[in-house]
C-alpha positions in Angstrom: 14.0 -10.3 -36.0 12.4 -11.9 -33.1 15.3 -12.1 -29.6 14.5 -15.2 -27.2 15.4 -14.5 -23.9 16.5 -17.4 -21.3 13.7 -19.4 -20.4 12.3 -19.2 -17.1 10.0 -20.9 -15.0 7.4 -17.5 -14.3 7.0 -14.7 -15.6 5.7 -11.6 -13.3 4.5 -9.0 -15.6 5.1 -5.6 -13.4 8.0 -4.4 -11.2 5.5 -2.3 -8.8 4.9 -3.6 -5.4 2.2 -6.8 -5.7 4.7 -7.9 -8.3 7.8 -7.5 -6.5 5.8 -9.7 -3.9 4.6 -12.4 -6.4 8.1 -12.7 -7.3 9.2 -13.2 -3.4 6.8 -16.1 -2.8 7.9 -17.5 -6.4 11.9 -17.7 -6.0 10.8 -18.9 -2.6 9.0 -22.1 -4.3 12.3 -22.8 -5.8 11.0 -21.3 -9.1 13.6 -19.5 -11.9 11.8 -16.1 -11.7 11.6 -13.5 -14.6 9.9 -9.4 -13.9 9.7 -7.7 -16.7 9.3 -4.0 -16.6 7.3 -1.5 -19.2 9.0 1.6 -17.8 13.0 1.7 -17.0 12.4 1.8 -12.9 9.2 1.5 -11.0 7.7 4.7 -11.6 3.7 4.1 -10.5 1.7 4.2 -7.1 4.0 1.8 -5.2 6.8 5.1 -5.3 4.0 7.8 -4.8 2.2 6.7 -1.9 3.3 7.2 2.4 5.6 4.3 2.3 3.4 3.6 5.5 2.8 -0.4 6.1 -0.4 0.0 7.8 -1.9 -3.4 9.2 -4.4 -1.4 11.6 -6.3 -0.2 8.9 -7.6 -3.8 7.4 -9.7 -6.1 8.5 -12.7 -6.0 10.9 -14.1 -7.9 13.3 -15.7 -10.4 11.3 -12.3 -10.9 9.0 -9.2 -10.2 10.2 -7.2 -12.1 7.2 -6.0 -8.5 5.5 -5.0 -7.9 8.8 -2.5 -10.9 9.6 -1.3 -9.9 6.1 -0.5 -6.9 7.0 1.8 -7.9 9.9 3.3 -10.9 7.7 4.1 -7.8 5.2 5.3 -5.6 8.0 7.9 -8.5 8.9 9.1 -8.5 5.3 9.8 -5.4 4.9 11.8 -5.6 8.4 14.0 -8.2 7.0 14.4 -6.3 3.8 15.5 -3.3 6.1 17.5 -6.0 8.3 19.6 -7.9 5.2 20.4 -4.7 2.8 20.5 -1.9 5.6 17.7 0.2 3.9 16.0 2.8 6.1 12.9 2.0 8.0 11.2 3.2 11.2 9.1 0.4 13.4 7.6 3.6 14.8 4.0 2.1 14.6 0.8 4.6 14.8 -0.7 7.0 16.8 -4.7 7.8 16.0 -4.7 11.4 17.9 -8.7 11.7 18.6 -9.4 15.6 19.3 -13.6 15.2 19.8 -15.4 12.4 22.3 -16.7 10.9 19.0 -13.7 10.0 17.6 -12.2 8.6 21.0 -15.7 6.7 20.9 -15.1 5.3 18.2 -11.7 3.8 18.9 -13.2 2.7 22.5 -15.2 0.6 20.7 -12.6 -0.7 18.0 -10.5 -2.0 20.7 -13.5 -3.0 22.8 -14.1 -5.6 20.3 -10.5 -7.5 21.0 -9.3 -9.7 18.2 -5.7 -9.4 17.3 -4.7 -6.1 16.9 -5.1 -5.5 20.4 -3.4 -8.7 20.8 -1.0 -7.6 19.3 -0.6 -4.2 21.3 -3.2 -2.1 20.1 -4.4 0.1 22.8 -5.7 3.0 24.7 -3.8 6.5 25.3 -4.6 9.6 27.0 -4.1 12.9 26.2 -0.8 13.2 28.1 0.2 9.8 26.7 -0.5 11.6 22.7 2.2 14.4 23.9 4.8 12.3 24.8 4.5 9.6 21.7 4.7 12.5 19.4 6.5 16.0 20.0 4.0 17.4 16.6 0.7 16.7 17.6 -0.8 20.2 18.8 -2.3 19.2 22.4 -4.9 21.7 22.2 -8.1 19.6 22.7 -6.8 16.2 22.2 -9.0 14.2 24.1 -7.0 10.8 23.5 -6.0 8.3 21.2 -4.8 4.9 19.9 -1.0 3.9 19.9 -0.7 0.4 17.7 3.0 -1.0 17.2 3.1 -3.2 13.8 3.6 -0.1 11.6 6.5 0.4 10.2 7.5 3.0 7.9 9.7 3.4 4.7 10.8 5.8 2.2 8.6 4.2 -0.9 11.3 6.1 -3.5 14.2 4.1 -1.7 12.3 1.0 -0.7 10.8 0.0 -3.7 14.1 0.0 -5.6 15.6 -2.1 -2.5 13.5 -4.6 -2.8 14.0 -5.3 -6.6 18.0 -5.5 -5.8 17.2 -7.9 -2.7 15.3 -9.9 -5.0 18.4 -9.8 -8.0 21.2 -10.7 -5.1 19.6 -12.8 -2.6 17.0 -15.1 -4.3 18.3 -14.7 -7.7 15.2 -12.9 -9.5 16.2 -11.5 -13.1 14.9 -8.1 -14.2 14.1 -7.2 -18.1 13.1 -3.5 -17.9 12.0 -1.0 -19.9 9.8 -4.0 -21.8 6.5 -4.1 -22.4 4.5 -7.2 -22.8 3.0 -7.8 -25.7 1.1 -11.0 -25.7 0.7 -14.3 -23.7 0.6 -17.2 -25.1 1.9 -20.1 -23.3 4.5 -21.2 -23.4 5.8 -18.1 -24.8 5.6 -14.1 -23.3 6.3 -11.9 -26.2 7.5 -8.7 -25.4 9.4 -5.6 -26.9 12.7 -7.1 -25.9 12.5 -10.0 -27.2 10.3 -13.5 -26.6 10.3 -15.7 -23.1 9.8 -19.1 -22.7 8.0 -20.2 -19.2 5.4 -22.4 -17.7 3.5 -20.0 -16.1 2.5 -16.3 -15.5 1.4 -13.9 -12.9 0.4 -10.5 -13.9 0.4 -7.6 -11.6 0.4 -4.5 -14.1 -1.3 -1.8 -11.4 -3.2 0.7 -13.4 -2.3 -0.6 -16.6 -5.0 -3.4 -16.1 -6.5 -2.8 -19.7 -3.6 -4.1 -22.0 -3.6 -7.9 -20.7 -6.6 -9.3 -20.1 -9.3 -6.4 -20.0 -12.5 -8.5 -20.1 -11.5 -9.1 -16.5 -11.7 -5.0 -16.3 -15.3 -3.6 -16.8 -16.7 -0.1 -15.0 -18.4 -2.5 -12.7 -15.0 -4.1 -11.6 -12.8 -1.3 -11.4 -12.4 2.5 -11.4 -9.3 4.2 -11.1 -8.6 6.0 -7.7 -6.5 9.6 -8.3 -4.7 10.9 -4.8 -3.2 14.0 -4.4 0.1 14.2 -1.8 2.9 16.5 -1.0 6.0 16.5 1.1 7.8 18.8 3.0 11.3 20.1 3.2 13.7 17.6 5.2 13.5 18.7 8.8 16.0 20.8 10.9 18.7 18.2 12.6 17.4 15.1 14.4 13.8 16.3 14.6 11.7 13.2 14.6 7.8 13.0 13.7 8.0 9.8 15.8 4.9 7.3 15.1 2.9 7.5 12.1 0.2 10.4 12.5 -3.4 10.1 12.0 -7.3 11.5 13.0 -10.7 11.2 13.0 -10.8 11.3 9.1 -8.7 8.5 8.5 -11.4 6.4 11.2 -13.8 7.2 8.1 -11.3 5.7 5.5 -10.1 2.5 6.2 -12.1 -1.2 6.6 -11.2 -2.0 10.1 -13.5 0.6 11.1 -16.2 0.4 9.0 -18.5 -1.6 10.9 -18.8 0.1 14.1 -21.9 1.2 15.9 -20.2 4.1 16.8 -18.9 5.7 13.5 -22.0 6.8 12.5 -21.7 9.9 14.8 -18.0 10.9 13.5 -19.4 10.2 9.9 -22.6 12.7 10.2 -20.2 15.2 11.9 -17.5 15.2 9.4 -20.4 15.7 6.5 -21.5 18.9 8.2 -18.0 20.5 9.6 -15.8 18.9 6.7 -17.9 18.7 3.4 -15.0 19.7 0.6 -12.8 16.8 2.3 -15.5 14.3 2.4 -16.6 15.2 -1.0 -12.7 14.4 -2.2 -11.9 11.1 -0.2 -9.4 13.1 2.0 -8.3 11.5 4.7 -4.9 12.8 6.3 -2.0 10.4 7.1 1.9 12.2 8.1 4.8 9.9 7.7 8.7 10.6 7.6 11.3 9.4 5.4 15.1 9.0 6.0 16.0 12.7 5.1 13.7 13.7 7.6 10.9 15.1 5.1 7.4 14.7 6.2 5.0 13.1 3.7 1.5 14.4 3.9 -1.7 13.7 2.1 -3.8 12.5 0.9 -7.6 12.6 -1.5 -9.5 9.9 -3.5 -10.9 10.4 -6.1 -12.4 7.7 -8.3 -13.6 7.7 -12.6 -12.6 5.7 -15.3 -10.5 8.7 -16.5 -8.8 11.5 -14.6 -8.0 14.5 -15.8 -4.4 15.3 -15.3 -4.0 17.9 -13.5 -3.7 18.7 -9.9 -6.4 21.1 -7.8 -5.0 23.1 -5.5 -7.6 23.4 -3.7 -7.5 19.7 -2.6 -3.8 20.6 -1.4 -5.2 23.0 0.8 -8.0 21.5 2.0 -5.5 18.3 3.3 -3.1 20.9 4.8 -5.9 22.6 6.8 -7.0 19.5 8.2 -3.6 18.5 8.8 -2.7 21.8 10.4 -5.5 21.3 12.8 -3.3 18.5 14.7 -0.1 18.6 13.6 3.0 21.3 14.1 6.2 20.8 12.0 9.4 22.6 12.7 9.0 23.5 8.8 6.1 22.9 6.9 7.4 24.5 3.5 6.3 22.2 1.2 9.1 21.2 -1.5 7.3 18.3 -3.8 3.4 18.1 -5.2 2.7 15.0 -6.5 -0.6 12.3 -7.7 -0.5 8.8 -7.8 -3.1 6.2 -9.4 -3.9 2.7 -8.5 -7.0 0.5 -9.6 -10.0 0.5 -6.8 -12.3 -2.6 -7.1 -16.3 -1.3 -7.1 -18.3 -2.4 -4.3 -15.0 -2.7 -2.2 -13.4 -6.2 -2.9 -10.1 -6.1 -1.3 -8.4 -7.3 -4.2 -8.6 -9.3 -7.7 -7.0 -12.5 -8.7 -8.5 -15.1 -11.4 -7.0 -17.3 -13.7 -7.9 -16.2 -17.3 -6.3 -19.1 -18.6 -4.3 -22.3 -17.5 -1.0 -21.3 -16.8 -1.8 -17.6 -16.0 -2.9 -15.6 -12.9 -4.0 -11.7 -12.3 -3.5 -10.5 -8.9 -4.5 -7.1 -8.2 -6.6 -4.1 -7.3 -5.1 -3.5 -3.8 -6.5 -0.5 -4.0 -4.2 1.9 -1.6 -3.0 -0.8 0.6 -0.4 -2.6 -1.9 2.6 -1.6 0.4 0.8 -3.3 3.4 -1.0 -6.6 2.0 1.2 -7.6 -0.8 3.8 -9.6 0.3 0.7 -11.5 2.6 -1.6 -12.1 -0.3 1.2 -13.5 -2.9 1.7 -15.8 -0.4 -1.6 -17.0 0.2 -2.6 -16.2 -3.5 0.5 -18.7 -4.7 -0.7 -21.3 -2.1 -4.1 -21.7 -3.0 -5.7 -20.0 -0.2 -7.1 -17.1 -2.2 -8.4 -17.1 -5.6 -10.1 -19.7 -8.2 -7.2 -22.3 -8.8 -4.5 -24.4 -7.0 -1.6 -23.6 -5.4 1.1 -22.5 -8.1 3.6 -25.3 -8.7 6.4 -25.0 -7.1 10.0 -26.4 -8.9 10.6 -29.8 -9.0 14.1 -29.6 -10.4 17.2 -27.9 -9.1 18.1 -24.8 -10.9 21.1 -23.8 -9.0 
């Protein structure tokens, strides 16, 4: 016997972060807002990842857009923190550059202007590094970059948050531990029963080959695999202070990727640092609000993964790591991987309309805790992707 649940205005299909977002800019619209869940909590990449919301990492100096996403998500997640009392550190970042190539290339990154230095983005010198950070090993640091629109949470805590925030303050309804069957509009089938809406965002992370998977070939997607670990919680008020990174991470992310001078760092890092290049490593340290340090992390990218950890992956990111970073205690206490859809040819994202009624939005790749809440907004009004603005309600649901 089929169950109908209470109609609703959308469906969101996925409780991870891009749909926790969609569902945001939704309820916002003065829509009735249904997620439903396949597992009983949010279980995927959006809990395994640094929690870090990391705006100076997208964008470049043609496009800043990811960027000003970034900072739009940032804010969110600051009134989150502000209106439930969750945890979060507006710590920002600190690049620590340890060879004149690396401080070369962030020379020229805020050379360029545009809005992250704007915003605050700037300069620091060695003595500057020591006093932003109490772990960062001074030996040979040459410099470094100090940006303040990072912001940090704990994603284990923060995810959950926001899903409550959603339930109490804009009046989002929940159906977990549901799997969606078929679409088919007006109705969502699912495992608990049928829905009844006008329209459907779908936001299912890794899980992109159950709805819709002609949108899903090897030449649109791969699966990215990261390995991470975290320490034990740190002795009393210890604090890591801003987010950590180095040169690696200058290889890793977009806003980078275009400078004259990374070419240096990049034929460097292939001869002194082949196993981590070879594995996507790139080493980020965060803190979360037991005062563990998260660590990690490596990307690797097939269709299929096998299952199974390497630990020689874990060691490689903890020697690098080790390199410019001292910890009170570095005992490490959890090992974990994460997977999240990466878009070949390095899209920043995926949305389409499959059918009328019906959107996809995904393939954040690793930046889902930074971008999402920015790109459901622009994604719902029109400013990204094939369609129209999503309609917003036109009767009051109260």
């Amino acid at each position: 016997m089929t169950t109908t649940l209470d109609d609703t205005d959308v469906v969101v299909v996925g409780a991870g972060i891009v749909g926790l977002a969609h569902a945001l800019a939704c309820a916002r619209r003065g829509l009735r807002v249904t997620v439903v869940e396949r597992d009983d909590r949010a279980v995927g990449a959006s809990i395994r990842n640094f929690g870090s919301i990391w705006p100076i990492g997208q964008g470049h100096g043609d496009d800043w857009s990811d960027y000003e996403r970034g900072c739009h998500g940032a804010d969110v997640w600051r009134t989150v923190a502000a209106e439930t009392g969750m945890w979060i550190a507006d710590t920002g970042s600190l690049t620590v550059a340890r060879h004149a190539d690396e401080l070369a290339v962030l020379e020229e990154f805020l050379a360029q202007g545009g809005p992250a230095v704007e915003r605050g983005a700037r300069l620091v010198t060695a003595a500057e590094v020591a006093d932003l950070s109490p772990a960062v090993v001074p030996d040979e640091v040459v410099g470094g970059m100090f940006s303040p629109t990072e912001v940090n949470v704990d994603p284990t805590v923060g995810i959950p948050t926001v899903a409550r925030w959603l339930a109490e303050r804009h009046g989002v309804r929940f159906v977990w531990g549901a799997l969606v069957r078929e679409i088919d509009l007006p109705r969502v089938r699912t495992s608990a029963g049928d829905l009844r809406c006008e329209q459907v965002v779908v936001c299912s992370g890794a899980d992109f080959q159950t709805l819709y998977p002609e949108l899903w070939g090897p030449d649109v997607a791969r699966k990215c695999k990261l390995q991470m670990m975290r320490t034990v919680p740190q002795p009393g008020c210890w604090d890591l202070g801003p987010t950590l990174c180095a040169g690696l991470t200058l290889l890793h992310y977009d806003s980078f990727s275009r400078l004259s001078s990374l070419g240096a760092l990049r034929e460097r890092m292939a001869d002194e640092l082949p196993f981590q290049r070879e594995h996507g490593i790139h080493v980020l340290a965060t803190q979360t609000a037991s005062g563990a340090v998260t660590i990690g992390d490596s990307h690797d990218y097939a269709q299929t993964h096998d299952p199974f950890e390497k630990q020689a992956v874990f060691d490689a990111i903890l020697d690098y790591f080790d390199g410019f970073v001292r910890l009170p205690d570095r005992r490490i206490e959890e090992y974990w991987h994460g997977v999240y859809p990466s878009l070949v040819g390095g899209a920043p994202h995926l949305v389409a309309e499959p059918e009328p009624g019906v959107r996809v939005a995904n393939g954040l790749g690793g930046a889902g805790m930074t971008l999402s809440f920015g790109l459901a907004e622009d994604h719902l009004a029109g400013r990204v992707g094939p369609r129209p603005a999503l309609a917003a309600a036109t009767t009051d649901h109260a």
